[in-house]
C-alpha positions in Angstrom: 0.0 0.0 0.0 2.7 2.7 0.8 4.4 1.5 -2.6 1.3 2.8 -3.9 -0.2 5.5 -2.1 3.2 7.4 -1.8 3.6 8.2 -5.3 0.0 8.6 -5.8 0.1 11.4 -2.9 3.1 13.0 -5.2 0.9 12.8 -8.5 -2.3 14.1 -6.3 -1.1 16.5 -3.7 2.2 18.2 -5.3 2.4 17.7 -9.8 -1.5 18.0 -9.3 -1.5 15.5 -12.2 -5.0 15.2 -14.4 -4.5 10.9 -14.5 -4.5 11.1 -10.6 -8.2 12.9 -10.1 -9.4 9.0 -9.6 -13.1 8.7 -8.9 -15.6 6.1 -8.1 -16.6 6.3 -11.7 -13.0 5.6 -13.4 -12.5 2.4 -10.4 -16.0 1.3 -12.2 -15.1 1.6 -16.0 -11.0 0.4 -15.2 -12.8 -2.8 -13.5 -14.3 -3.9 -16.8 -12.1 -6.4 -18.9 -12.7 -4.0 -22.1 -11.1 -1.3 -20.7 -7.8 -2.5 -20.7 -5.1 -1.3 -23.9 -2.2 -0.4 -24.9 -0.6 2.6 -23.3 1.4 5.9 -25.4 3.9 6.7 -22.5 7.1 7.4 -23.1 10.2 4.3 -23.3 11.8 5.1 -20.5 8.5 5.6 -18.0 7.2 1.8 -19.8 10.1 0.1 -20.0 12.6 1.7 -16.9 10.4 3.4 -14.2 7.5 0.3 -14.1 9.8 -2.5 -14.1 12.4 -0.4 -11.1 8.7 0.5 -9.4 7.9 -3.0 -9.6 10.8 -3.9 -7.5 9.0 -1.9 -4.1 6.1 -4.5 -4.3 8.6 -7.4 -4.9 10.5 -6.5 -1.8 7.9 -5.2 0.2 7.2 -8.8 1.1 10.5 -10.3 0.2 12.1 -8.0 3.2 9.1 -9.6 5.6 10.9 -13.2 5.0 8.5 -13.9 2.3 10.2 -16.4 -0.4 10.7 -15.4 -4.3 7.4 -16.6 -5.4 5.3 -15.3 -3.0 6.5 -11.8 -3.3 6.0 -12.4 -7.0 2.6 -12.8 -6.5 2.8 -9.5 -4.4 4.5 -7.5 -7.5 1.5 -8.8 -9.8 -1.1 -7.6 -7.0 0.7 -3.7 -6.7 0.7 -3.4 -10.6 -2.8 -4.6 -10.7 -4.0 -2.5 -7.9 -2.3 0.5 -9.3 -3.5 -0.1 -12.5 -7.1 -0.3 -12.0 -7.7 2.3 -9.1 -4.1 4.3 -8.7 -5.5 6.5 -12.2 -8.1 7.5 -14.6 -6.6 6.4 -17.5 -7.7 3.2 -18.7 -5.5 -0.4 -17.6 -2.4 -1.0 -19.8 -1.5 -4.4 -20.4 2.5 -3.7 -21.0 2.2 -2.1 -17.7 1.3 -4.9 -16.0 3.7 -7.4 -17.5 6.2 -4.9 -17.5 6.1 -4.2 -14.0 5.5 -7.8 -12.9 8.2 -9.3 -14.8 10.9 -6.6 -14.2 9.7 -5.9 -11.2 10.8 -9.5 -10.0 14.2 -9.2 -11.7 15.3 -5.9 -9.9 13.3 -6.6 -6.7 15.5 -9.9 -6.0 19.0 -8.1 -7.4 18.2 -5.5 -5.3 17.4 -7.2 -2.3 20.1 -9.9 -2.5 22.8 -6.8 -2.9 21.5 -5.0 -0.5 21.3 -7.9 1.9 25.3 -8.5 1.0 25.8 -5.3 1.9 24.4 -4.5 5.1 24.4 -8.4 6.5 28.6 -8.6 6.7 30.7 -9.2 9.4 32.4 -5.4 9.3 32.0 -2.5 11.8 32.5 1.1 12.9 32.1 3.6 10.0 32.5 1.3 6.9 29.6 -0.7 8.6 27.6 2.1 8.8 28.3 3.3 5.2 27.7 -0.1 3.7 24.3 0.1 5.6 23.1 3.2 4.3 24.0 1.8 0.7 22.4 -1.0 1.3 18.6 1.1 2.5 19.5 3.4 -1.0 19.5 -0.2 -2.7 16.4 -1.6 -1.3 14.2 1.4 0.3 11.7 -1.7 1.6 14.4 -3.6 3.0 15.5 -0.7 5.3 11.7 0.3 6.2 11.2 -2.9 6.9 14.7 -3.2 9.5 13.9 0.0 11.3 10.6 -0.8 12.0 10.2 -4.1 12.5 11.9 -6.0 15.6 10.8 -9.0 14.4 12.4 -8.5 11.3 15.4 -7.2 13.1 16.2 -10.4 14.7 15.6 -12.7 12.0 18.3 -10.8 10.7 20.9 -11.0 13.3 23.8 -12.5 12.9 22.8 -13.7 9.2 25.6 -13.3 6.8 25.6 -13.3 2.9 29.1 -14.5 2.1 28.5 -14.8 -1.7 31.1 -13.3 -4.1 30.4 -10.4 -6.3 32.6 -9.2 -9.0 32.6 -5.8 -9.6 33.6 -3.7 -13.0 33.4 -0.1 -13.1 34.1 1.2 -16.4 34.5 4.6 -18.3 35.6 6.0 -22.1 34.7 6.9 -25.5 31.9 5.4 -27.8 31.0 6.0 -31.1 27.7 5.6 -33.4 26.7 5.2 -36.7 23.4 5.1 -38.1 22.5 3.2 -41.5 19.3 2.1 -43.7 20.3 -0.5 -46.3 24.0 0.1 -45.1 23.6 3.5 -46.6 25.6 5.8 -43.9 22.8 8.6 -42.0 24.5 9.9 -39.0 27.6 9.7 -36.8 27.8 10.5 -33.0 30.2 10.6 -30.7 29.8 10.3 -26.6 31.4 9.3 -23.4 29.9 6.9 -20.9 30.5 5.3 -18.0 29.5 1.8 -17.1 28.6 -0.5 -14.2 28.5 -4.2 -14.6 28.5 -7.3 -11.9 28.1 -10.9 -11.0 27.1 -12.4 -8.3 27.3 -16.0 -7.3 28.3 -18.6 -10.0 26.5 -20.2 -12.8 26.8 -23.7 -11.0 26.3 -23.1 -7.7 22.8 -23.4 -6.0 20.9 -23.2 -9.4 17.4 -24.2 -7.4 17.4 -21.0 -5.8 16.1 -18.2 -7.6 18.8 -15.7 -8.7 21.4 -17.1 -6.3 23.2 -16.4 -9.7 22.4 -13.0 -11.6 24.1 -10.2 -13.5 23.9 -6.9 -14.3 24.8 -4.6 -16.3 24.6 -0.3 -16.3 25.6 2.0 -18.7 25.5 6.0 -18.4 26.2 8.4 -21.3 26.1 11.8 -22.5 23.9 11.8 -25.1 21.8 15.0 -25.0 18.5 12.5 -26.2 19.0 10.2 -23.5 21.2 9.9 -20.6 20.4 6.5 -18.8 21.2 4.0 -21.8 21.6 0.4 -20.5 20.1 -1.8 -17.7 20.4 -5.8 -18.1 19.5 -7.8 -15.7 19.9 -11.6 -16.1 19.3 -14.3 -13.4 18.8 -17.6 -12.9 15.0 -19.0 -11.5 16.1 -22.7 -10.9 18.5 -25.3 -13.0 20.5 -28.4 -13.6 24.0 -29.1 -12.4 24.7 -31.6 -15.6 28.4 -32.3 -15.4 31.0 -30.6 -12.5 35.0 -31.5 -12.9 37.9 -29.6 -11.9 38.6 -28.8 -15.6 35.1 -28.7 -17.1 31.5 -27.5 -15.5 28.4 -27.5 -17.0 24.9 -26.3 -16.2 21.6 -25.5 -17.7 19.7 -22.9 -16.3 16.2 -20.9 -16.2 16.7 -17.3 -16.2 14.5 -14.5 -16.0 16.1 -11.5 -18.2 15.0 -7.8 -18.2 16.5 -5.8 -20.7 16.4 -1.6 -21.5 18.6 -0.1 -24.3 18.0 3.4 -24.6 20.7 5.6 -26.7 21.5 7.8 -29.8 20.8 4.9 -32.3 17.6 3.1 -31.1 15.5 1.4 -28.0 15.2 -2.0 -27.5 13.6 -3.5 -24.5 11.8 -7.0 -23.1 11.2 -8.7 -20.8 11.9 -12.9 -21.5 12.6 -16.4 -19.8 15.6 -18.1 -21.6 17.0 -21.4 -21.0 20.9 -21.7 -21.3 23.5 -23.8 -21.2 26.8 -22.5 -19.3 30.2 -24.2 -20.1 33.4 -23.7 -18.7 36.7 -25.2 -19.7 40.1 -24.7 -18.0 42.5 -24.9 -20.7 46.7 -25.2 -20.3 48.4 -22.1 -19.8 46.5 -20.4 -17.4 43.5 -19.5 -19.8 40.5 -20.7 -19.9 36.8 -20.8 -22.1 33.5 -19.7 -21.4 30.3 -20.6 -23.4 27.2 -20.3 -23.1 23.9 -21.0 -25.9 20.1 -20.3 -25.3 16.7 -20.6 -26.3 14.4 -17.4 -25.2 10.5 -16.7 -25.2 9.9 -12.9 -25.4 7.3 -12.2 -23.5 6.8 -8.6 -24.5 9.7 -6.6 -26.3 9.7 -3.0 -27.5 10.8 -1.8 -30.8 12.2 1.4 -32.3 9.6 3.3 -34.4 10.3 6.6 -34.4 7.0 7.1 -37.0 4.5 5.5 -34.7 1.8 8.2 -33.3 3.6 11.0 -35.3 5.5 11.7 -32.5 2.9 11.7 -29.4 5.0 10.2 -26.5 5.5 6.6 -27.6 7.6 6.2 -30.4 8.0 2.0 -30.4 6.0 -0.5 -31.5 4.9 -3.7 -28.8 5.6 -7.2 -29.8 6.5 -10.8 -28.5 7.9 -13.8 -30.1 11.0 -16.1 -29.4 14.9 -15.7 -29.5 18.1 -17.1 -29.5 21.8 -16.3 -28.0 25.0 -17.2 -27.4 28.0 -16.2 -25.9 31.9 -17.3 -26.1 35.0 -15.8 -23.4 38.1 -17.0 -24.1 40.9 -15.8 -21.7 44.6 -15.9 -22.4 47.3 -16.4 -19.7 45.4 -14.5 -17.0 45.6 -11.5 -19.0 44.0 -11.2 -22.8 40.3 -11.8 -23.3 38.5 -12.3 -26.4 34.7 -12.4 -25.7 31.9 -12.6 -28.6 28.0 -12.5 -28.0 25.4 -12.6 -30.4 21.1 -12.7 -30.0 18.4 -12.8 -32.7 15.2 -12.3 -31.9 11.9 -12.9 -34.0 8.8 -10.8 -33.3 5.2 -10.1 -34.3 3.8 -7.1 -33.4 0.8 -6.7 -30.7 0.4 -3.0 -30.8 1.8 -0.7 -33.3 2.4 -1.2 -36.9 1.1 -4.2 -38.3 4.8 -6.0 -39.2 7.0 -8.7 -37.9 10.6 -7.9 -36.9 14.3 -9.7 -36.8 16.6 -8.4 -34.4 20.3 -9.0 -34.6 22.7 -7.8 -32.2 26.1 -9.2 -32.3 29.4 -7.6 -29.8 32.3 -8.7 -30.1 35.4 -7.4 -27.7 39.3 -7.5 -26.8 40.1 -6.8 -23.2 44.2 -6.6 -21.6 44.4 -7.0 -18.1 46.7 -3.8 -17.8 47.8 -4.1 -13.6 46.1 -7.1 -11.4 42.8 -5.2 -11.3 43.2 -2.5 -14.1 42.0 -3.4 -17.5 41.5 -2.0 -21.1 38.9 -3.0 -23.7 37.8 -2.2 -27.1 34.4 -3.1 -28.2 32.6 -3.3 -31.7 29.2 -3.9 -32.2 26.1 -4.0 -34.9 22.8 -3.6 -34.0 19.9 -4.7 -37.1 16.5 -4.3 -37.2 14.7 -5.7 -40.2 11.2 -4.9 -40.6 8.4 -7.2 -42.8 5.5 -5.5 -43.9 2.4 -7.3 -45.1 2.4 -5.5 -48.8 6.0 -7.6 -48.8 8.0 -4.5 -48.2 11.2 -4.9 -46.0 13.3 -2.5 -44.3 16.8 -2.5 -42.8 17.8 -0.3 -40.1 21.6 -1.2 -38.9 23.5 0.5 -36.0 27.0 0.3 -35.5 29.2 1.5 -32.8 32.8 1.2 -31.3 33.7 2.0 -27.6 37.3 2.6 -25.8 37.4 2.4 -22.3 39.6 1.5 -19.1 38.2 -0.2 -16.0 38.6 -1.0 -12.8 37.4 -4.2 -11.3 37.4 -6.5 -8.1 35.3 -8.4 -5.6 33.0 -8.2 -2.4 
């Protein structure tokens, strides 16, 4: 309820918003199953802000010792609840799947990092910092500590030793725009990003996301600032072989993905099931592989000609995917990583078309000092659009990025 009547208090009391002015007569037409559609609001509000929101339903009963599940069934209840009494505009159904699905994804990142963070066996003033991170990570979870003594003593003593590997990130990236392979534009930014792991692949697969990562990207684009959140992690899996020299497991995960920048927007929300390899090789280097099958539950498109401009500028779709991944790491010190994904779509709202997406990365990291490292990326983003007058088009995006990093563990 407070993840709820909070921001409707902001909407109602302080922005004096026209969707908040709620009355018995807009609860009665939102309750009927013909009222619900397809929303105009803008990418980031759709496919950021519901699934992040999403997250304070998740973990306001994941922070009362409630198990994955059953907060899951606590983020469908908010969104719902929201969506057919928190405003006058009609019921949107990418709301709803939007903020269920994501909200499950950051709800348990968040909460498991924040946990990690406060529940550790450090004191004095770097306890008390990690604390405060760890209530800016997970708002609930720190409601939930300061005012519940119950709550407080279910967590004493309870420490999260999992390992998470931190990179922190920063340099130059460039775009460039093409129809057909017929050059439009070229931009050039500099970004910052944030990417982690925690747990491993193979360890406790059962548990919901006792293995996720995540990855965050910042840039200074002056159309969009926030470009990248990924969030990938595993709902349950199979241990299939484990030796000192090989591993390998196939797992469930639960992805949420936002890619917001210069070029295009590309977001969904999917389940993928993926098989994780790894090989020590001779020489201190090793290989990492991994190959999936995905169902796209709902994915959003770049169309920057849908509704002439009116807030939403991407088209609404589901369909199925496929990726993989290779990481091949030389002596402890050169990696050579390629990922690729392909996605087929049919549209649900928008224009009436079916989509292939291609996006395919390939980069070349040196590991400079012991936790110092330089990469160079490459990338090609395509978008292939099929018409029913059998009319196609090609929108490609390519882009390069320099940058030097900093990495280590927790």
């Amino acid at each position: 309820m407070l993840a709820n009547v909070l921001p409707f208090s902001i909407d109602y009391f302080i922005r004096r918003e026209s969707f908040s002015f709620i009355s018995w007569q807009s609860i009665g037409e939102n309750l009927h199953l013909s009222s619900w559609e397809w929303d105009r609001d803008k990418f980031l509000n759709n496919q950021f802000s519901h699934p992040y929101h999403g997250s304070y339903y998740f973990n306001a009963f994941r922070s009362e010792g409630y198990g994955f599940w059953q907060a899951s069934t606590a983020t469908f209840g908010g969104s719902l609840l929201w969506e057919l009494v928190g405003e006058v505009e009609k019921p949107a159904i990418n709301d709803l799947i939007n903020t269920t699905l994501g909200g499950m994804a950051w709800g348990e990142m968040t909460h498991r990092l924040a946990m990690r963070l406060t529940h550790n066996w450090r004191t004095g003033r770097r306890k008390n910092a990690l604390d405060v991170l760890g209530i800016a990570v997970d708002p609930m979870n720190g409601f939930s500590t300061l005012t519940s003594k119950k709550r407080q003593l279910a967590q004493w003593h309870v420490f999260d030793t999992t390992t998470i590997k931190f990179e922190l990130s920063g340099g130059s990236r460039q775009y460039n725009r093409a129809e057909d392979h017929e050059r439009k534009e070229t931009r050039g930014e500099w970004f910052t990003r944030l990417n982690f792991v925690y747990g491993a692949p193979n360890a406790s697969v059962t548990i919901p996301f006792a293995y996720f990562a995540v990855l965050l990207e910042l840039g200074t684009s002056d159309s969009t600032v926030f470009n990248i959140a990924r969030i990938r992690g595993n709902l349950t899996g199979w241990n299939l072989r484990q030796t000192d020299l090989r591993s390998h497991s196939l797992l469930l995960l639960l992805n949420s993905d936002y890619y917001n920048n210069t070029a295009f927007s590309y977001g969904l929300q999917s389940l993928q099931l993926s098989l994780h390899s790894r090989f020590q090789l001779p020489l201190k280097s090793s290989l990492q592989t991994e190959t999936g099958l995905s169902l796209i539950g709902l994915a959003a498109i770049s169309d920057q000609d849908l509704f002439k401009g009116k807030k939403r500028n991407y088209d609404y779709g589901n369909g199925a995917g496929l990726a993989g991944m290779a990481n091949l790491f030389f002596f402890n010190r050169i990696g050579l990583r390629s990922n690729f994904s392909v996605g087929w779509l049919h549209t649900l709202d928008g224009k009436n078309a079916d989509y292939r997406v291609l996006n395919s990365i390939t980069a070349l990291r040196c590991q400079v000092l012991k936790k110092v490292f330089a990469e160079y990326e490459w990338g090609h983003f395509l978008l292939k659009s099929l018409y029913p007058n059998n009319t196609t088009e090609k929108k490609h995006n390519y882009y390069k990025r320099v940058s030097l990093g900093y990495q280590f563990r927790f």
